[in-house]
C-alpha positions in Angstrom: -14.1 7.0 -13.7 -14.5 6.9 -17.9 -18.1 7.4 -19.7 -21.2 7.1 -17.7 -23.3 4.5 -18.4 -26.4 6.9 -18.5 -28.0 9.9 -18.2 -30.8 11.4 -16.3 -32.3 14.3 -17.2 -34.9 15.9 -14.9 -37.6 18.1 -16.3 -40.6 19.7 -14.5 -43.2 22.8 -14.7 -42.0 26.0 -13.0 -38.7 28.1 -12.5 -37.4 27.1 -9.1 -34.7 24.5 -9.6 -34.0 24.6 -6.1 -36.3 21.3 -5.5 -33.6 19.4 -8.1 -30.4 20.9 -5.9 -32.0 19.1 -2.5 -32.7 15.9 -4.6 -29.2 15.5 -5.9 -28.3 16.7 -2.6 -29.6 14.2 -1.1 -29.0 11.7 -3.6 -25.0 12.3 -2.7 -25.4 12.2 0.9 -26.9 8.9 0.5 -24.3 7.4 -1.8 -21.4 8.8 0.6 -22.8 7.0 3.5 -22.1 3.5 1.6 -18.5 4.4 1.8 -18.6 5.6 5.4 -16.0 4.0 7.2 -14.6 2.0 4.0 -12.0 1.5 1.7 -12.3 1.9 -2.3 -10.2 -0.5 -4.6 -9.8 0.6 -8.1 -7.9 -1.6 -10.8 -6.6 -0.5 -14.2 -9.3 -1.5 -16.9 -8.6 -0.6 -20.2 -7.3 3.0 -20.4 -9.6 4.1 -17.1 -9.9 3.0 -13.3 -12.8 0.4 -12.6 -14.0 -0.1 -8.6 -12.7 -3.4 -7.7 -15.2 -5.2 -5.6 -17.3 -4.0 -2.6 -15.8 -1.6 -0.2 -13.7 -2.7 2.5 -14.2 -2.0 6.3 -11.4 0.5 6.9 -8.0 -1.8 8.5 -7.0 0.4 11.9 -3.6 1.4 11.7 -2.5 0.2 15.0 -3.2 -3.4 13.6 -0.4 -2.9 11.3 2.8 -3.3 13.9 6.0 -1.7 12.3 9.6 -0.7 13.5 9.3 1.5 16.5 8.3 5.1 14.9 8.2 3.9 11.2 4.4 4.1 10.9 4.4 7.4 12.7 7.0 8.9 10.6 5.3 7.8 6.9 2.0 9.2 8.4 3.9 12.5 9.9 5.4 12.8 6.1 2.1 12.4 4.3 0.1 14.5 6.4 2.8 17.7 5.5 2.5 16.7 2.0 -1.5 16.6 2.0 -1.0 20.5 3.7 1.6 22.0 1.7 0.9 22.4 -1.7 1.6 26.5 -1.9 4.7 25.3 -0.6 5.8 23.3 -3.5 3.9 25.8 -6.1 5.7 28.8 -5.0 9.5 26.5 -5.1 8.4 25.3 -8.6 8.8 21.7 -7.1 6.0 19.2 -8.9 3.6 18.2 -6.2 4.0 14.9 -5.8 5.6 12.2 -3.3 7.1 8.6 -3.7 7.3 6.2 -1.4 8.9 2.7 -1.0 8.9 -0.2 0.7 11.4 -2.8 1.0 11.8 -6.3 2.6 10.7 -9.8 2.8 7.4 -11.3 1.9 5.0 -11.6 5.1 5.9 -8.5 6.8 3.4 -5.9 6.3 4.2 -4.2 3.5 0.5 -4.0 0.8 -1.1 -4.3 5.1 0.0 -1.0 5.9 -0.9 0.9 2.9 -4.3 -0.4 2.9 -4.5 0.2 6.5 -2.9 4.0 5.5 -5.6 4.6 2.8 -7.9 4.5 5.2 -6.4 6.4 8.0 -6.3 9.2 5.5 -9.4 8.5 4.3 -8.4 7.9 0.7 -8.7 5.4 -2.1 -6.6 2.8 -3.3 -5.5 2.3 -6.9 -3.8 -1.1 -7.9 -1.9 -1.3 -10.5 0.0 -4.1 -12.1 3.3 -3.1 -14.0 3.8 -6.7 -15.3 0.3 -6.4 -17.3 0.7 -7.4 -21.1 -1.6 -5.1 -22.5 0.2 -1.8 -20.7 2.0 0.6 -22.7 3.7 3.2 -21.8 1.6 5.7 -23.0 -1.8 3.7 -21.4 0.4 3.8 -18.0 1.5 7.7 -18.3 -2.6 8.6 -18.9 -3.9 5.7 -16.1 -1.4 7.7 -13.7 -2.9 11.0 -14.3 -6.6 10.2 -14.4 -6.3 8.0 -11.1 -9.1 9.5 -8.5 -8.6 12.0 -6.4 -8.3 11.5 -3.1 -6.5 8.2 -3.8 -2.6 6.3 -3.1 -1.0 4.6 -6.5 0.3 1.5 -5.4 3.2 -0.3 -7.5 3.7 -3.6 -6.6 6.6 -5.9 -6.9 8.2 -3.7 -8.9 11.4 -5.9 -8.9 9.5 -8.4 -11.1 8.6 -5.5 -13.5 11.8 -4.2 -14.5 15.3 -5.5 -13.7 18.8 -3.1 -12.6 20.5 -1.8 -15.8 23.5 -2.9 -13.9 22.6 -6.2 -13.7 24.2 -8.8 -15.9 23.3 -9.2 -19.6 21.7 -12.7 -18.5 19.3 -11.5 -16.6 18.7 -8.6 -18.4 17.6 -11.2 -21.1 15.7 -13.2 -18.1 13.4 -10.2 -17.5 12.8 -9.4 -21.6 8.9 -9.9 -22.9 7.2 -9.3 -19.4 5.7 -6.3 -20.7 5.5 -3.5 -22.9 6.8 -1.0 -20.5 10.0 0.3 -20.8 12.0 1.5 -17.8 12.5 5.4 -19.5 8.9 5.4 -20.2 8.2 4.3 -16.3 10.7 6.7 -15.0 9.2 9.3 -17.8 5.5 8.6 -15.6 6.8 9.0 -12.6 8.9 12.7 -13.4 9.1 13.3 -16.6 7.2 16.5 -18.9 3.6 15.0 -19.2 3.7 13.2 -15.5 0.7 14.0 -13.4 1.0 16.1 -10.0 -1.0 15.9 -6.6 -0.3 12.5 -6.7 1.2 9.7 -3.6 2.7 6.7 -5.3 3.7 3.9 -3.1 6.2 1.1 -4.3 6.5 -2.4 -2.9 9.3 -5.0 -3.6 11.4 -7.8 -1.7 14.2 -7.2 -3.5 15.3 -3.6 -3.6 19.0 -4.6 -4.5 17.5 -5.5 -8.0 15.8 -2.3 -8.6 17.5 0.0 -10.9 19.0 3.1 -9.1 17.6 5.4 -11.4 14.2 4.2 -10.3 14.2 4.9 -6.7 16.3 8.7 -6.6 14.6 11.8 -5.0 12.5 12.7 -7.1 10.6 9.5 -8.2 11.2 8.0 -4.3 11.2 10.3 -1.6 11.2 8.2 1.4 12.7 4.9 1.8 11.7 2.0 4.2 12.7 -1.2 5.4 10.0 -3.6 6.6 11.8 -6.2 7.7 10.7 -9.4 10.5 9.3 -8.6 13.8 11.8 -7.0 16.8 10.9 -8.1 20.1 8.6 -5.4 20.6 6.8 -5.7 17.3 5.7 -9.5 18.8 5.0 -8.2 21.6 2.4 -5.8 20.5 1.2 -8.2 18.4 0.8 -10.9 20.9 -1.4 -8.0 22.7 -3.2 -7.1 19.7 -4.6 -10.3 19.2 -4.7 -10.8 23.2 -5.6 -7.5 25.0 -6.7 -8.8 28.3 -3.3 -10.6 28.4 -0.7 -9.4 30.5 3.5 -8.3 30.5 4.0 -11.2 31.3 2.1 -13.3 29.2 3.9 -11.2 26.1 7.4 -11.6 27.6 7.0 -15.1 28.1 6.0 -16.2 24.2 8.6 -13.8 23.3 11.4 -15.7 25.5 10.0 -19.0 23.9 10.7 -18.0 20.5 14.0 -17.0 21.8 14.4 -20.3 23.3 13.5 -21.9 19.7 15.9 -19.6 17.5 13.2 -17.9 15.6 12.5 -14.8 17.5 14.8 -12.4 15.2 13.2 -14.3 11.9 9.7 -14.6 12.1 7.1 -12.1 10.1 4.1 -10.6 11.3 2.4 -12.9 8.6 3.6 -15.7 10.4 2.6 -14.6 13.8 -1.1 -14.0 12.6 -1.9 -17.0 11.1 -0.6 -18.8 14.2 -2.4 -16.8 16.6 -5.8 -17.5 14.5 -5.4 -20.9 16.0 -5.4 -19.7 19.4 -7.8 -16.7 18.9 -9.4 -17.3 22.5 -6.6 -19.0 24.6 -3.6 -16.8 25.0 -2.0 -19.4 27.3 -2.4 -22.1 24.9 -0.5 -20.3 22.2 2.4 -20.0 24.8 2.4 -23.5 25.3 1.9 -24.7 21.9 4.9 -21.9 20.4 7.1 -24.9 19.0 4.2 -25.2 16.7 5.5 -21.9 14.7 6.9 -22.5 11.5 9.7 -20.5 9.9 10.7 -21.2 6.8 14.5 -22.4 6.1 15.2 -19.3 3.6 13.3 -16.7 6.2 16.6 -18.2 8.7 19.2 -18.0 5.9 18.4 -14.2 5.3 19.5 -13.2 8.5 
C-alpha cells in the first residue's frame, strides 16, 4: 500500500534467473504463512492504507449469533457477488455491492463483519467518515486504492452526515464534523470516478437519521436489522459459551430472563460479558441471572 520503503536489487554471474524466481518464491510463501488463518486491519493514513496492528486470529462465524437465516443470507449474497462479475460486465451494471447494518449498540454489528472478513478470507479496511483531515477527493482515491481482496467498512455513519430532511437545527448540529460533503460521499460511492470490485459495509444505530439518498439501490443493496437477542439467539449463545450444557440448561436461563422482563431487550454484548463471569460454571450463571444488567434506555426502545 503507497511507496515502498526500499528496494532490493539482486545481481549475480550467469544467465539462469531461475535461482531468483525460487527465492522470491519462497520468500512469498513464507510471508503468506504469517497471515495464515488471520485477519488484516488497514486504516486510512494520509492519502493510502496503512496495516493497523498485528493480524488477528480469524473470529468463526458461528460465534456471531444473528436472526435466524440473516448470517446465511449476507454470506449466500456475497458469495454470488464474489462469482459473478461477467454477469454485471455484460448488463453494464458497476461491480460493486453495499451493505448496511442497522440497530442498537451491543448487538453484533462491526462482530460480524470482522467475523465475515475472515470467513471469506479477506481484509478489512476501516475508515472513519468523521476524520477532520478527509476530503472528498482524499476519500473518492482512499476508496479506489483499498486492497484487493478486502470489505470497506463505514462506521456510524449517522454521526457523519445528518437527513437532508431533518430540521434546519440539526442540520446546523451536525455542521464542521468534517470536510465531506454528502454529494461528494454519495459521488464515492456511485458516482463517474467511483471505484468497482468493491463490498462496502455500513454501520449505524440510527438509520431513521440517515439521509434516504444514502442508502438507495445502488449505494445499499441489502439492508439489515441487528436488533437484541430472540429466544433462540440466547439460546445459542448460552451453548456457545457452554457446549457440554444441555436443552435444558438453555431453556431454563432463557425462562429466567423471561421471568425478569429482559428476555426481548438484552444484546449479545450484554450476554457475553456476563457469561465471562461464569466461563466454567454453566449452572452458576443460571442461578446468578438477576445479576444481568439492562440498561433503562435498551427497555424504553422496545
Amino acid at each position: 500500500m503507497g511507496i515502498p520503503w526500499e528496494t532490493v536489487t539482486f545481481t549475480a554471474f550467469g544467465t539462469d534467473r531461475q535461482v531468483f524466481y525460487e527465492m522470491l518464491e519462497e520468500a512469498r510463501v513464507l510471508a503468506l504463512k504469517q497471515f495464515e488463518g488471520k485477519t488484516i486491519t488497514y486504516v486510512a493514513v494520509g492519502s493510502e492504507w496503512r496495516q493497523f496492528g498485528h493480524p488477528k486470529n480469524k473470529r468463526p462465524l458461528h460465534s456471531v449469533v444473528l436472526a435466524d437465516g440473516l448470517s446465511h443470507r449476507i454470506t449466500a449474497d456475497i458469495q454470488e457477488f464474489l462469482e459473478s462479475p461477467e454477469w454485471y460486465s455484460r448488463r453494464g451494471i458497476p461491480y460493486r455491492r453495499g451493505y448496511l447494518l442497522y440497530g442498537p449498540p451491543g448487538c453484533g454489528k462491526s462482530s460480524y463483519i470482522t467475523a465475515l472478513a475472515g470467513h471469506l478470507d479477506m481484509a478489512i479496511c476501516i475508515l472513519n467518515l468523521s476524520d477532520r483531515s478527509l476530503s472528498d477527493d482524499r476519500l473518492n482515491h482512499l476508496l479506489s486504492a483499498a486492497p484487493q481482496q478486502s470489505i470497506i467498512l463505514l462506521e456510524d455513519v449517522d454521526a457523519a452526515f445528518v437527513s437532508r430532511e431533518d430540521s434546519d437545527q440539526n442540520k446546523t448540529a451536525y455542521q464542521g464534523l468534517n470536510r465531506v460533503t454528502l454529494s461528494g460521499f454519495l459521488n464515492c460511492l456511485d458516482g463517474v470516478a467511483s471505484s468497482e470490485a468493491r463490498i462496502l459495509f455500513m454501520t449505524t444505530n440510527y438509520k431513521d437519521r440517515l439521509d434516504p439518498a444514502l442508502i438507495r439501490p445502488g449505494r445499499v443493496d441489502f439492508q439489515a436489522l441487528i436488533t437484541y437477542c430472540s429466544q433462540n439467539q440466547i439460546q445459542q449463545l448460552f451453548y456457545n459459551f457452554y457446549p457440554e450444557c444441555s436443552q435444558a440448561q438453555a431453556e431454563n436461563f432463557v425462562n429466567q430472563l423471561k421471568v425478569l422482563g429482559i428476555d426481548q431487550s438484552v444484546s449479545p454484548a450484554v450476554l457475553q460479558g456476563y457469561f465471562l463471569m461464569y466461563k466454567n460454571s454453566p449452572d452458576t450463571a443460571i442461578e446468578n441471572v438477576k445479576d444481568i444488567k439492562v440498561p433503562v434506555a435498551r427497555k424504553l426502545q422496545q
